[in-house]
N, C-alpha and C positions, 0 to 999 in steps of 0.2 A: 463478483461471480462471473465466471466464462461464459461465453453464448452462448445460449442454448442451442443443441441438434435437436433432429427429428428424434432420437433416440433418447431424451431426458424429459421423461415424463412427469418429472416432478415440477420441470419449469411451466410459467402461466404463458407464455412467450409461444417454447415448442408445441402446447397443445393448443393456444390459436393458431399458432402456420399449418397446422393440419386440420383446419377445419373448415372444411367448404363442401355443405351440402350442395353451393345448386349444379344444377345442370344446363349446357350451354347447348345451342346449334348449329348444325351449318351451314350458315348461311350463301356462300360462294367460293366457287373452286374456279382456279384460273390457270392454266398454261403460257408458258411463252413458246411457241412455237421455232423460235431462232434468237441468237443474241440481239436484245435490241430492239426487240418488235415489243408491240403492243400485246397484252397478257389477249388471251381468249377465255373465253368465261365457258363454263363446260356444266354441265345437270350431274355427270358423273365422270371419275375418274377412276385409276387401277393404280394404287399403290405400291411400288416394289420395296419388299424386306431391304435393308440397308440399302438403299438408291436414291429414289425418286420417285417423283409421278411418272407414271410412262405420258409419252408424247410432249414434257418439257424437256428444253436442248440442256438444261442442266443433269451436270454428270457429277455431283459430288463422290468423294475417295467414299470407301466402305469405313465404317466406321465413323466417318463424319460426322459434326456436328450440327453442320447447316444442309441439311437433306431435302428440307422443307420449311418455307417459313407461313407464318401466321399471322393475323391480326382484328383485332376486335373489331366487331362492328361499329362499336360505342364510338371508336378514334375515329370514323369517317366521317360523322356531324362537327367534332371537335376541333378535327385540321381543317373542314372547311369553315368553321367560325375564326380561327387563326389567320386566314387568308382572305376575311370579308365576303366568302362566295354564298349564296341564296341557301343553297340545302348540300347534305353531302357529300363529298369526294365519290364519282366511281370508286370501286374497289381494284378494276384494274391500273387506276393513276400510280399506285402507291404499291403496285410490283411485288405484292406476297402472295402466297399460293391460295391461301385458305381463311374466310372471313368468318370469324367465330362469334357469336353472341350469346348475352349471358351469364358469361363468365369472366371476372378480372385476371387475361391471361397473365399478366405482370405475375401476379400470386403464385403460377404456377411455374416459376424458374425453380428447376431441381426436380420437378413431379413430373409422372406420368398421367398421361390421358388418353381415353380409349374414344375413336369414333366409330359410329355403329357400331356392328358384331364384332369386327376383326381388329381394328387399325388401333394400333401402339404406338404412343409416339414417347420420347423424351424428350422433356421441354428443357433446351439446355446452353439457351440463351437469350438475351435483347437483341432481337433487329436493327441493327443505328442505322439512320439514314444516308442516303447517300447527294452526292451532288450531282445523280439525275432529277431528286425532287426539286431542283430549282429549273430543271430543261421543263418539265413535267408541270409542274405546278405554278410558276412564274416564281418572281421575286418573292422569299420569304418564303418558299416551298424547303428547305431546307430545314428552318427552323420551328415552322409548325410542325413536321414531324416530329422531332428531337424530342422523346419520351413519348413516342406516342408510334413508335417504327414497327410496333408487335414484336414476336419473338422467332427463335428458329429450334428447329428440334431434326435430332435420330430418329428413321423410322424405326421401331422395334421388331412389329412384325404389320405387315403389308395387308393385301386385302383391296376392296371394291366398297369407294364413300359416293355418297351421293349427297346434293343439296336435300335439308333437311333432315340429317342422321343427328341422333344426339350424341352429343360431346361430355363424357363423363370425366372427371377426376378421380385416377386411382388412387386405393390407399397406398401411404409412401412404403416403400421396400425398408423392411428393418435393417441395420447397420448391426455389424459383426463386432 
């Protein structure tokens, strides 16, 4: 039997990937103010349709993939048990936009999610880590992240998120 899509409803397969009632939150939003600086942690940010956050120096192309990235709360206890540290990683160590809890974003490669009223995002890919996590993290910073980088997404449609908004999973868009 071929692998099941989101669209074959007859498989046991396709109707667990689309099952996730819960609901996540936001827990931190961060900016980098210039290449290379340390992220700023922000209570609120403004979303631009296919861009950005405003006020990060990143300028992804329109239509991009990595507009935005993400990462669970969960993996900040987890990288620092990886690396022997007390309690977990800052959120801005590990240079993603947006720390989400709640939810296993892993799950949601392919799906959409809504934060608060407005924000769309396309979740439409894994984070890998880079070889700043070893500047950043010391030795071994690399490889405790490795499965544990979060993800990156399209914005779909933009808006005003603040710490605390919840983080829904859309239903998947039907295939033609």
């Amino acid at each position: 039997m071929p692998f099941p899509f989101f669209g074959d409803d007859k498989s046991t397969v396709a109707r667990l990937l689309v099952t996730l009632p819960q609901v996540g939150r936001l827990e931190w939003i961060g900016l980098r103010p210039a290449r290379r600086t340390a992220l700023e942690a922000v209570l609120e940010a403004e979303v631009i349709t296919d861009r950005h956050l405003a006020g990060d120096h990143a300028s992804p192309k329109a239509g991009g993939k990595r507009q935005i990235t993400l990462i669970q709360q969960e993996y900040l206890a987890a990288v620092a048990g990886f690396l022997g540290l007390a309690g977990p990683v800052a959120p801005g160590r590990l240079r993603r936009n947006l720390v989400v809890s709640g939810l296993n974003l892993l799950a949601l490669k392919g799906r959409q999610i809504q934060i608060g009223e407005n924000i769309i995002l396309d979740i439409t890919g894994e984070c890998h880590p880079c070889s700043r996590m070893e500047e950043e993290l010391g030795p071994g910073g690399y490889n405790a992240m490795r499965g544990h980088g979060g993800l990156t997404a399209h914005i779909v449609q933009g808006g005003h998120l603040r710490v605390g908004d919840v983080v829904r999973v859309l239903p998947p868009v039907p295939t033609a």
